[in-house]
Backbone as a chain_set.jsonl record, in Angstrom:
{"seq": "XXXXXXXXXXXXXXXXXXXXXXXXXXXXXXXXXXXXXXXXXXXXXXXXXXXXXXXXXXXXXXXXXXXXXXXXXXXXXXXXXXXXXXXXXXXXXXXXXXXXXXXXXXXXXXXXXXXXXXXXXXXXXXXXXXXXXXXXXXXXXXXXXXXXXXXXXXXXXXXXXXXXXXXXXXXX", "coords": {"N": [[-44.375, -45.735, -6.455], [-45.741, -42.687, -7.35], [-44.814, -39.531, -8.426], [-46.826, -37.446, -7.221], [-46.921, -38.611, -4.719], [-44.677, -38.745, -3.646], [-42.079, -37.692, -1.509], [-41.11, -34.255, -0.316], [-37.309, -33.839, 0.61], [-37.464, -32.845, 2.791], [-39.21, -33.158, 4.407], [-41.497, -34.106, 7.333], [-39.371, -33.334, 8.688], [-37.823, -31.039, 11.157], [-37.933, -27.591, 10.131], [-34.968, -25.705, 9.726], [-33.557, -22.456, 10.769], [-32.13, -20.15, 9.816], [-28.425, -19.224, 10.784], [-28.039, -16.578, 11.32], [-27.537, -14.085, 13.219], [-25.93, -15.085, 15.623], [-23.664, -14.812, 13.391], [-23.431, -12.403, 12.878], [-23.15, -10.853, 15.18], [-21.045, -11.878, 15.903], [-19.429, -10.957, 13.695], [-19.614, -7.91, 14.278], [-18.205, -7.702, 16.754], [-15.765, -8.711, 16.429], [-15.096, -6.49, 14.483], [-15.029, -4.337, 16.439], [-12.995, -5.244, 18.182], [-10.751, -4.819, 16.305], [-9.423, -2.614, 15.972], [-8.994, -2.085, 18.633], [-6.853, -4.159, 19.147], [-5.196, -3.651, 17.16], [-4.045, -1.67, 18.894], [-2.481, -3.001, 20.544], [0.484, -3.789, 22.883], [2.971, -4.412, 21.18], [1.94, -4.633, 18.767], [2.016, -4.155, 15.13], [2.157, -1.252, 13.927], [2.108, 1.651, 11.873], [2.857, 5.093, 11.812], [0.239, 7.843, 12.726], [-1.062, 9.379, 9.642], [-0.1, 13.324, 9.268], [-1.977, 15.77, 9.194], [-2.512, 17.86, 6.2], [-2.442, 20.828, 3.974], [-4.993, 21.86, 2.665], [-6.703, 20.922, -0.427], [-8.056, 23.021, -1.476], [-6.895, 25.006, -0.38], [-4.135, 25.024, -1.886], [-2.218, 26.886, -4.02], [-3.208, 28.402, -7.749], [-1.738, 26.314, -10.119], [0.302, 25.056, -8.664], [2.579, 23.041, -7.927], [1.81, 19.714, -7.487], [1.332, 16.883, -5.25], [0.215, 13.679, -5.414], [-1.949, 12.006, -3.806], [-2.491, 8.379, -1.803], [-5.067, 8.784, -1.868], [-6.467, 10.391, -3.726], [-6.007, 12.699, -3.5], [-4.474, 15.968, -3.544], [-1.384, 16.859, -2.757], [0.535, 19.376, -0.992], [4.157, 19.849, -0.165], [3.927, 17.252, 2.08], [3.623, 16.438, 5.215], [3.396, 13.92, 5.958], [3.777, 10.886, 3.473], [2.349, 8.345, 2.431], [3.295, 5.269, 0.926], [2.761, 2.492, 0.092], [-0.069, 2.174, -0.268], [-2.115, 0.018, -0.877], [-1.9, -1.608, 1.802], [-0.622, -0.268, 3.547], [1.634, -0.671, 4.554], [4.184, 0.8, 4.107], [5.307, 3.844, 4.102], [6.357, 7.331, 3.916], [7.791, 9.89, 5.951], [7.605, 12.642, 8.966], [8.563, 14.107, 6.953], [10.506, 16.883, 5.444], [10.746, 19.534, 3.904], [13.269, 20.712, 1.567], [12.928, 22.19, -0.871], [10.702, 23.232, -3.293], [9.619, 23.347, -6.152], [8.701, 24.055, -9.74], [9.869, 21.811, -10.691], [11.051, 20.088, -9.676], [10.753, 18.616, -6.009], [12.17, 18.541, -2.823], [13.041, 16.796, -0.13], [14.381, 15.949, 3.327], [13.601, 12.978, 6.05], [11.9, 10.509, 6.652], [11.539, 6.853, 6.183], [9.292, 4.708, 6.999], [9.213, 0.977, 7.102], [7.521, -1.908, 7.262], [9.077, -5.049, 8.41], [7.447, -7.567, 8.02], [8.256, -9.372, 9.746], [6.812, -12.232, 11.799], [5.217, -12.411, 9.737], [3.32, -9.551, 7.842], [1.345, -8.633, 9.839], [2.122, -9.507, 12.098], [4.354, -8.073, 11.691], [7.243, -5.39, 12.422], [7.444, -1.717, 12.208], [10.304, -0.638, 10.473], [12.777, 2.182, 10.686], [14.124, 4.236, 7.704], [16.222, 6.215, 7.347], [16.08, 9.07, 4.904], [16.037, 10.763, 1.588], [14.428, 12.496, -0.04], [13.113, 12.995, -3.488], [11.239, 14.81, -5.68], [9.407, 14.657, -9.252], [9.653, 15.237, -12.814], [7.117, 16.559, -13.371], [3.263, 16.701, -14.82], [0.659, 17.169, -16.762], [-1.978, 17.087, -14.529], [-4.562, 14.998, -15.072], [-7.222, 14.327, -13.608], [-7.844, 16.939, -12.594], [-7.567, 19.343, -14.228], [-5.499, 22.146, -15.823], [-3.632, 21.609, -13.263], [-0.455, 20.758, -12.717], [0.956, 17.65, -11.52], [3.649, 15.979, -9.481], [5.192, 12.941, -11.03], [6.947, 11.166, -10.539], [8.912, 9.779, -8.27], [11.599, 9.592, -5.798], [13.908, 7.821, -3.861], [16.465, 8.218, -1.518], [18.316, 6.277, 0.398], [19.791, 7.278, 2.768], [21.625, 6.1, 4.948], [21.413, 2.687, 5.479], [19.454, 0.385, 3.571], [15.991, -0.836, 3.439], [15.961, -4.547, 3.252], [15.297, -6.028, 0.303], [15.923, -3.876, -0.975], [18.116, -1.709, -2.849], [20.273, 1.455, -2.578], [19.246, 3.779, -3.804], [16.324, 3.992, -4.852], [13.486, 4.621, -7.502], [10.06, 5.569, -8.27], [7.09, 5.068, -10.014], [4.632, 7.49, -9.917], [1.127, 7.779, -9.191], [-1.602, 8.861, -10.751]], "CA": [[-44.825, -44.481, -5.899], [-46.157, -41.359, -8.129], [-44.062, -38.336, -8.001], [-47.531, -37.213, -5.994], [-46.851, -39.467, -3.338], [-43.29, -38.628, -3.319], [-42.187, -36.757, -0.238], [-39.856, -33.897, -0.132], [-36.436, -34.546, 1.46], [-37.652, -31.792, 4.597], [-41.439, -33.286, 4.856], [-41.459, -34.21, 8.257], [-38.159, -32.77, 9.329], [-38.324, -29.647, 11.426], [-36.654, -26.421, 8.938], [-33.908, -24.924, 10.663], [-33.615, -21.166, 10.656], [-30.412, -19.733, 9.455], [-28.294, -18.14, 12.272], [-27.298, -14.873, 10.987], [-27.618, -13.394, 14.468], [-24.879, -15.233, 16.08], [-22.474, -14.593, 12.847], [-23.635, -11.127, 13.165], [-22.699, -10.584, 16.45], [-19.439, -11.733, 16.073], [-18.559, -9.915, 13.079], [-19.371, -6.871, 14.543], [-17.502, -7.815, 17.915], [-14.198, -8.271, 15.728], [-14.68, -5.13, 14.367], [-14.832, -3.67, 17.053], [-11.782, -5.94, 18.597], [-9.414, -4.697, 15.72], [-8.695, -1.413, 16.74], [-7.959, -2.624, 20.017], [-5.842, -5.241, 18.604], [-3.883, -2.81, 16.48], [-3.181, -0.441, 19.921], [-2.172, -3.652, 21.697], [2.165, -3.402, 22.66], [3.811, -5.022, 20.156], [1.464, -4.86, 17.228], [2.386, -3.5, 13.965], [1.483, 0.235, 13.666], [2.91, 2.931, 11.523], [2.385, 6.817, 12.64], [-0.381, 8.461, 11.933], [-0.722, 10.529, 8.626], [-0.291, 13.975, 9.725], [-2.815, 16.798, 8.068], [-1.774, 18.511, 5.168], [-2.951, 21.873, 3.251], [-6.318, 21.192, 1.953], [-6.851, 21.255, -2.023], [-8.544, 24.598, -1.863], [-5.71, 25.816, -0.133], [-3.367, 25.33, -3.35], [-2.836, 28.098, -5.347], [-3.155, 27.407, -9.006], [-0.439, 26.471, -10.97], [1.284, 24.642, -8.217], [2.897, 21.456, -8.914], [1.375, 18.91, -6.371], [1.726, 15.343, -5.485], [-1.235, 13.123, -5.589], [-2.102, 11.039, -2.435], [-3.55, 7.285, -2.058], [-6.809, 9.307, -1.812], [-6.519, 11.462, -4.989], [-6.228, 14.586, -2.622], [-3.306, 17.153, -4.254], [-0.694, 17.591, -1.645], [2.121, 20.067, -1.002], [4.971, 19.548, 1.188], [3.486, 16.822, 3.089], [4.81, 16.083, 6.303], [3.774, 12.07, 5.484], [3.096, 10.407, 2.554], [1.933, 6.685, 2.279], [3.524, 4.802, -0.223], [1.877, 1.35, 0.367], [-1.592, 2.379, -0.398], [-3.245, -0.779, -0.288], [-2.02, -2.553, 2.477], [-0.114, 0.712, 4.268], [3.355, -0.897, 5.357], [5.892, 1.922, 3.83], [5.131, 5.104, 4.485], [7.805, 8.471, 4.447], [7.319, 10.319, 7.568], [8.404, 13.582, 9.231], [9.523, 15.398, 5.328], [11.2, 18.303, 6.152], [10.71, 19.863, 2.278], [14.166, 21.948, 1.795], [13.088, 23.143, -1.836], [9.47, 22.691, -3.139], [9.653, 24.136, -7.21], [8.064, 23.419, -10.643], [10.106, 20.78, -11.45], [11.314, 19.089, -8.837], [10.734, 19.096, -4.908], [13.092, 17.854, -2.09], [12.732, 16.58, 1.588], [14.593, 14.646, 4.405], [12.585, 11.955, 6.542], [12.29, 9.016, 7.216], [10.844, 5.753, 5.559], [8.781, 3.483, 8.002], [8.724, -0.32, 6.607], [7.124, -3.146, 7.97], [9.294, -5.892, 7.919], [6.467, -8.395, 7.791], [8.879, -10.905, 9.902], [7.26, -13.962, 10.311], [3.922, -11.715, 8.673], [3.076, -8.232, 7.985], [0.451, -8.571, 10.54], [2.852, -9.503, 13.429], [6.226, -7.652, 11.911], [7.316, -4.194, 12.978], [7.655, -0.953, 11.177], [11.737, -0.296, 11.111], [12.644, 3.701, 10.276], [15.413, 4.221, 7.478], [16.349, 7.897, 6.808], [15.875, 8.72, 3.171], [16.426, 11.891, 1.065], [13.302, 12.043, -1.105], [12.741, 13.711, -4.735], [9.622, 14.415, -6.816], [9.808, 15.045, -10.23], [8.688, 15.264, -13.537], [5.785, 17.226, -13.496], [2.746, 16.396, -15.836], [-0.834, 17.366, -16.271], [-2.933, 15.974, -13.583], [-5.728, 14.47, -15.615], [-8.538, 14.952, -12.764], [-8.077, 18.1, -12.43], [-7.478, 20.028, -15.379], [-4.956, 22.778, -14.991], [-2.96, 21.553, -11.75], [0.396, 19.88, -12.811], [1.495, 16.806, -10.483], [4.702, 14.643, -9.436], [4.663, 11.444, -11.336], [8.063, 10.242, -10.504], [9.747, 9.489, -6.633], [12.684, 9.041, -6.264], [14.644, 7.652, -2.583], [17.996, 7.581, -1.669], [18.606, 5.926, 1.879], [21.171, 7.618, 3.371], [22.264, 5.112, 5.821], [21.116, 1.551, 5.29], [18.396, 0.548, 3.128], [15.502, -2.404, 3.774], [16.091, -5.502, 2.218], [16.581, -6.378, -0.419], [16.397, -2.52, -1.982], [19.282, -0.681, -3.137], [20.286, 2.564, -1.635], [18.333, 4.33, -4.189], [15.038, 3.533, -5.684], [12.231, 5.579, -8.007], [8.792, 4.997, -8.077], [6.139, 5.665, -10.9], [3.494, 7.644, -8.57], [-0.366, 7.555, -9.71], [-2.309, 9.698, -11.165]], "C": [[-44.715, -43.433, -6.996], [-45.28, -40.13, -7.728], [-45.131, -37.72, -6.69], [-47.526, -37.584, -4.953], [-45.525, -39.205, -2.859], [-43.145, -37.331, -2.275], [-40.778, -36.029, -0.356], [-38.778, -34.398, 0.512], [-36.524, -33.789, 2.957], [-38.59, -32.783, 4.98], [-40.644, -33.904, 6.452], [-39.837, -34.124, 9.125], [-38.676, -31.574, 10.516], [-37.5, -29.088, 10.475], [-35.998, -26.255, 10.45], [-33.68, -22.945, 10.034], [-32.001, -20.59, 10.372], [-30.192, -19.551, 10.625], [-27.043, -17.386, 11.899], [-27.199, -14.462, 12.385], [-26.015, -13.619, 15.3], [-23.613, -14.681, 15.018], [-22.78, -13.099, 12.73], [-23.094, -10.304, 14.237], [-21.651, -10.685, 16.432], [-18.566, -10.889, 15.11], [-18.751, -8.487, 14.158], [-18.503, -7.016, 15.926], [-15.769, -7.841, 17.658], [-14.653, -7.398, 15.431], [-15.035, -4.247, 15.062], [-13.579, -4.021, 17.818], [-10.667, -4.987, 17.871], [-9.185, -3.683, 15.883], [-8.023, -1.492, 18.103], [-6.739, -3.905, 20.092], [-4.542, -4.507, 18.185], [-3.032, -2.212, 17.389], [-2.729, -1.44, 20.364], [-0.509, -3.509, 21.719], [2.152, -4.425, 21.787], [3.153, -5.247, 18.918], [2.103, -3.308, 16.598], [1.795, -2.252, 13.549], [2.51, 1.121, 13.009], [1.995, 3.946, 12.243], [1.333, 7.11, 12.153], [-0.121, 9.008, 11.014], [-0.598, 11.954, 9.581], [-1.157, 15.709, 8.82], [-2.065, 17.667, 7.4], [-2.523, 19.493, 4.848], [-3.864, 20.815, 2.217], [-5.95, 21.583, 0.548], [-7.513, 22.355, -2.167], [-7.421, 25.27, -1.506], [-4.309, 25.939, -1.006], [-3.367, 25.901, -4.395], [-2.537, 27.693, -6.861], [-1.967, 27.698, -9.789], [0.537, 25.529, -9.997], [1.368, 23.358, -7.989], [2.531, 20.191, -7.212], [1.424, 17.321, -6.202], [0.549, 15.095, -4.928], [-0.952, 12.053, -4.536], [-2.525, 9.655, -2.872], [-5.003, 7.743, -2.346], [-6.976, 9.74, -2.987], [-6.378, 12.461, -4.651], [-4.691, 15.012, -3.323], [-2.571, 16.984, -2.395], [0.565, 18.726, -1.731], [2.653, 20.014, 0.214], [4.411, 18.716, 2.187], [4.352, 16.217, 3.578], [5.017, 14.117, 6.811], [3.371, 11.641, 4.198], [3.277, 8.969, 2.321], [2.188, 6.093, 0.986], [3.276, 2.943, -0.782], [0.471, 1.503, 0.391], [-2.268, 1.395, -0.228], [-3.362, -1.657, 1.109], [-1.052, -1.462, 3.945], [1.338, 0.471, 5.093], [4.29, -0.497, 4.68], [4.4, 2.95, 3.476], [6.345, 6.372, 4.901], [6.663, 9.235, 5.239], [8.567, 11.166, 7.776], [9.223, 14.319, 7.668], [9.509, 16.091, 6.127], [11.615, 18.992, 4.49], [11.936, 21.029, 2.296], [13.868, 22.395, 0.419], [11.513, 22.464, -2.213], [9.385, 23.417, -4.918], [8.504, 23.367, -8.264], [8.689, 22.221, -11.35], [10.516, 19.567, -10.977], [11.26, 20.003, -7.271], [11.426, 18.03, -3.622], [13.149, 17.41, -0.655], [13.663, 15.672, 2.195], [13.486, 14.311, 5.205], [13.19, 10.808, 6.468], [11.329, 7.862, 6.446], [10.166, 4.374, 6.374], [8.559, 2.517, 7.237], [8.521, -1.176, 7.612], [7.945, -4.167, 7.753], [8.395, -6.951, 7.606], [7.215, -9.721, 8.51], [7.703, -11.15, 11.384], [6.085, -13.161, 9.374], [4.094, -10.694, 8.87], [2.169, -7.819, 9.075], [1.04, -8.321, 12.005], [4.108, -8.645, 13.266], [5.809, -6.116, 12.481], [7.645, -3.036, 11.95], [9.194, -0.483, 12.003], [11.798, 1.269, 10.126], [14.293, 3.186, 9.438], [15.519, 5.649, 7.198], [16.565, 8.029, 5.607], [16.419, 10.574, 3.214], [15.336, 11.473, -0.275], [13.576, 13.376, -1.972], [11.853, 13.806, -5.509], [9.89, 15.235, -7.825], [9.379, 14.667, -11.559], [6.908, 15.417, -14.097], [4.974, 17.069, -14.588], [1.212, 17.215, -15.49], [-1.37, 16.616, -15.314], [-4.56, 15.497, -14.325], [-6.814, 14.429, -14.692], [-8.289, 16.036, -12.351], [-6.83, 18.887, -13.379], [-6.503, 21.798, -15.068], [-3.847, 23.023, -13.711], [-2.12, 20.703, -12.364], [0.461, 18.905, -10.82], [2.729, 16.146, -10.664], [4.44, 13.813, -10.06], [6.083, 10.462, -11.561], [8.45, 10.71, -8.411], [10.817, 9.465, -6.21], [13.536, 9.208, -4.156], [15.311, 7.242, -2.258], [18.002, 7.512, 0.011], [19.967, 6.296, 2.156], [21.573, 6.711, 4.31], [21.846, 3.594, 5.303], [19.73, 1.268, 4.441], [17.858, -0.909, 3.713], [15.615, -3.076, 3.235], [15.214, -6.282, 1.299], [16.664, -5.419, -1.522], [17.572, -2.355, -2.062], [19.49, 0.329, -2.372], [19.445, 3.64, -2.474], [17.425, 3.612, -5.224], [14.166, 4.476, -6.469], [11.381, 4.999, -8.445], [8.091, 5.574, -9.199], [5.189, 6.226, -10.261], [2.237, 7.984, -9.712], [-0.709, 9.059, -9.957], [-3.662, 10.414, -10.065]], "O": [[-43.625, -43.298, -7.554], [-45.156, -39.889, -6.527], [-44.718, -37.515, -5.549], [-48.122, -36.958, -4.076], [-45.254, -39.44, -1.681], [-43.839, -36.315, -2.229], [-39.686, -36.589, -0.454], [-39.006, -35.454, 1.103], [-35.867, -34.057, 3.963], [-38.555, -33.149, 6.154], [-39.432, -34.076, 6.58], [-39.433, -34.864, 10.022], [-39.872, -31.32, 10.66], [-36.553, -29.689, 9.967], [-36.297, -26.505, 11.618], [-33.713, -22.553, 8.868], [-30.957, -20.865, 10.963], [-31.031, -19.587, 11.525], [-25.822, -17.456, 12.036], [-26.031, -14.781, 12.608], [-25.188, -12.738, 15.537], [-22.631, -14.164, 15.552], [-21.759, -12.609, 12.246], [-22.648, -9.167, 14.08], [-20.962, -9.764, 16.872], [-17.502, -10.32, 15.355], [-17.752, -8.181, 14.808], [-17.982, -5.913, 16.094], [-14.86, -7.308, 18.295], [-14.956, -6.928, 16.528], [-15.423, -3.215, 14.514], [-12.967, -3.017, 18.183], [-9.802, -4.431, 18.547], [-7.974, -3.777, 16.082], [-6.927, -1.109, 18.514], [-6.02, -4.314, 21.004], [-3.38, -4.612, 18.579], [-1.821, -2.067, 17.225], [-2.005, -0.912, 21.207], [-0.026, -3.127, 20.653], [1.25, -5.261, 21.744], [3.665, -5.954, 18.05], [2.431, -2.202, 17.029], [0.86, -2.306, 12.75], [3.618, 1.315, 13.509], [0.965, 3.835, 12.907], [1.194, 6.714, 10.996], [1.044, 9.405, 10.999], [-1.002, 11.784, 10.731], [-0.636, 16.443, 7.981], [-1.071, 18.208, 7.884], [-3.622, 19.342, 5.381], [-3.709, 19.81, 1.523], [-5.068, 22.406, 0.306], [-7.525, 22.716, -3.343], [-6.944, 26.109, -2.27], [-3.509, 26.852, -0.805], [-4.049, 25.75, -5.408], [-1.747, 26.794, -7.15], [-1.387, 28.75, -10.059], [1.604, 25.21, -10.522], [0.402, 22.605, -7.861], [3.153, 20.144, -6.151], [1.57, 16.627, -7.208], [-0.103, 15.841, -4.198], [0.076, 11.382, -4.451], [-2.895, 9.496, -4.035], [-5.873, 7.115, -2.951], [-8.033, 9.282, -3.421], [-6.598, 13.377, -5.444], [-3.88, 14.112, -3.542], [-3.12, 17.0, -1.293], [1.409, 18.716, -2.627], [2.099, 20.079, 1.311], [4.307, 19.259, 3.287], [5.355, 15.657, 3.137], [5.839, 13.418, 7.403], [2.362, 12.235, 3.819], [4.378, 8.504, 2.026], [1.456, 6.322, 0.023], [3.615, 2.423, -1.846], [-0.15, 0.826, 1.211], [-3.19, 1.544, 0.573], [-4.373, -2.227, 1.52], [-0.9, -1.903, 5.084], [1.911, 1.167, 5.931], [5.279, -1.212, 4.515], [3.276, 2.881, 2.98], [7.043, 6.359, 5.915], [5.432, 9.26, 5.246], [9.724, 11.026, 7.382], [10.301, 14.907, 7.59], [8.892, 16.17, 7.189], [12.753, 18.878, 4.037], [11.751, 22.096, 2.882], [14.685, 23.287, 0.194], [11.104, 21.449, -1.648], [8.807, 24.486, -4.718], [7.71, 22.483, -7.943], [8.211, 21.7, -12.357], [10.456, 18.439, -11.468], [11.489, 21.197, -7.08], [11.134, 16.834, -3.585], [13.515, 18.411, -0.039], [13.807, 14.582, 1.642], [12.491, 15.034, 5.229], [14.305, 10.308, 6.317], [10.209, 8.281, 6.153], [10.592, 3.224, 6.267], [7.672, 2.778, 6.424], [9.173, -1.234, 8.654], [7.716, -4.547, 6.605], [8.735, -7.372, 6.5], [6.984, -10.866, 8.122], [7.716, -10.174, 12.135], [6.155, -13.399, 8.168], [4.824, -10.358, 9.804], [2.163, -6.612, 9.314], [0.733, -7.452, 12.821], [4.859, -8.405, 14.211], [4.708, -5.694, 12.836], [8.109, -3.377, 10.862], [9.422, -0.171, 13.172], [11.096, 1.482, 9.137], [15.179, 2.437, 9.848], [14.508, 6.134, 6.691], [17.249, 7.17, 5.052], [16.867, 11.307, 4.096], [15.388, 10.575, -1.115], [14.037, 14.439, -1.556], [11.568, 12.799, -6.158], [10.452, 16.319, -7.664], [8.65, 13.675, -11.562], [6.052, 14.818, -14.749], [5.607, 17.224, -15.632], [0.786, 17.678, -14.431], [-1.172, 15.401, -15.33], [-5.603, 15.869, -13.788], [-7.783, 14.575, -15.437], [-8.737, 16.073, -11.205], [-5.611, 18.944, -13.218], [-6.888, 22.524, -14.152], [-3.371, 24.078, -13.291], [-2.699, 19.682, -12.737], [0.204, 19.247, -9.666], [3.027, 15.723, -11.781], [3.248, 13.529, -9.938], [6.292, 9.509, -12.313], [8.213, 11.686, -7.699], [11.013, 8.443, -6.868], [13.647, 10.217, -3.46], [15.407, 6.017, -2.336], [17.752, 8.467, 0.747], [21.008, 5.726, 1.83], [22.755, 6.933, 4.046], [22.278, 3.584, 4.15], [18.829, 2.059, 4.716], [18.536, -1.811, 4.205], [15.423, -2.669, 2.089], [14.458, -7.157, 1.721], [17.16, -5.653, -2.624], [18.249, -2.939, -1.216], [18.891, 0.263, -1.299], [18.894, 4.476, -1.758], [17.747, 2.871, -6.153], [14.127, 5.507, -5.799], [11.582, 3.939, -9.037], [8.467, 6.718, -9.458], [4.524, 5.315, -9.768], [2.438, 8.37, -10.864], [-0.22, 10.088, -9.49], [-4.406, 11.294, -10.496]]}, "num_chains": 1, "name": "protein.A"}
């Protein structure tokens, strides 16, 4: 037999049609599920963020700490320190000094334990005593020093297997 004579491996098959539709449908049906998943009792939720003084609303010159977002903050009353995956987060600051070189808050530190996963664990509260410090240029925006150090001392118990105090390199 001649390649001409040779018969695809479909020829008298029927084609089959993808079926996007059905995997279509279901993605969007989980995502619409996972919000209602997240509210369900016993899943894993930290607090909301709670709104902060916008970046216009910072007058210039004042030394600001830089969010997961890139947004400038001052004195915020949460700040997310798990940015990509959001299980630690300080919560409720209560800023008792706020300066150019360093700024000071009690709160609280929500962690996920992740027991047996992060998916199923719970967020446990430890009470902290936070510090920000060492002020630098903020390289996106020219002009506006930022925090680029953390620094958290658990006053009562810390999560395991931290110390009672820790400091963080914070982003640009």
């Amino acid at each position: 037999m001649d390649a001409a004579q040779a018969r695809p491996p479909t020829a008298g098959r029927r084609r089959r049609r993808p079926r996007l539709m059905p995997a279509a449908v279901l993605g969007t049906a989980a995502a619409l599920a996972l919000p209602l998943a997240a509210s369900a009792p016993g899943a894993a939720s930290a607090p909301p963020p709670r709104v902060t003084a916008s970046p216009s609303a910072t007058p210039a010159g004042t030394v600001v700490v830089v969010d997961c977002f890139a947004k400038p903050q001052v004195r915020p009353a949460d700040f997310l320190l798990a940015c990509g995956d959001g299980n630690n987060r300080l919560t409720d600051l209560h800023w008792t000094g706020w300066g150019r070189q360093t700024a000071t808050a009690t709160g609280t530190d929500m962690v996920n334990d992740c027991v047996p996963y992060c998916a199923a664990g719970k967020f446990r509260a430890y009470p902290v005593t936070v510090t920000l410090s060492v002020p630098r240029p903020w390289p996106s925006q020219p002009g506006t020093p930022h925090f680029t150090k953390l620094r958290i001392v658990y006053t009562d118990t810390a999560p395991a297997p931290l110390p009672h105090e820790v400091t963080y390199d914070l982003w640009n």
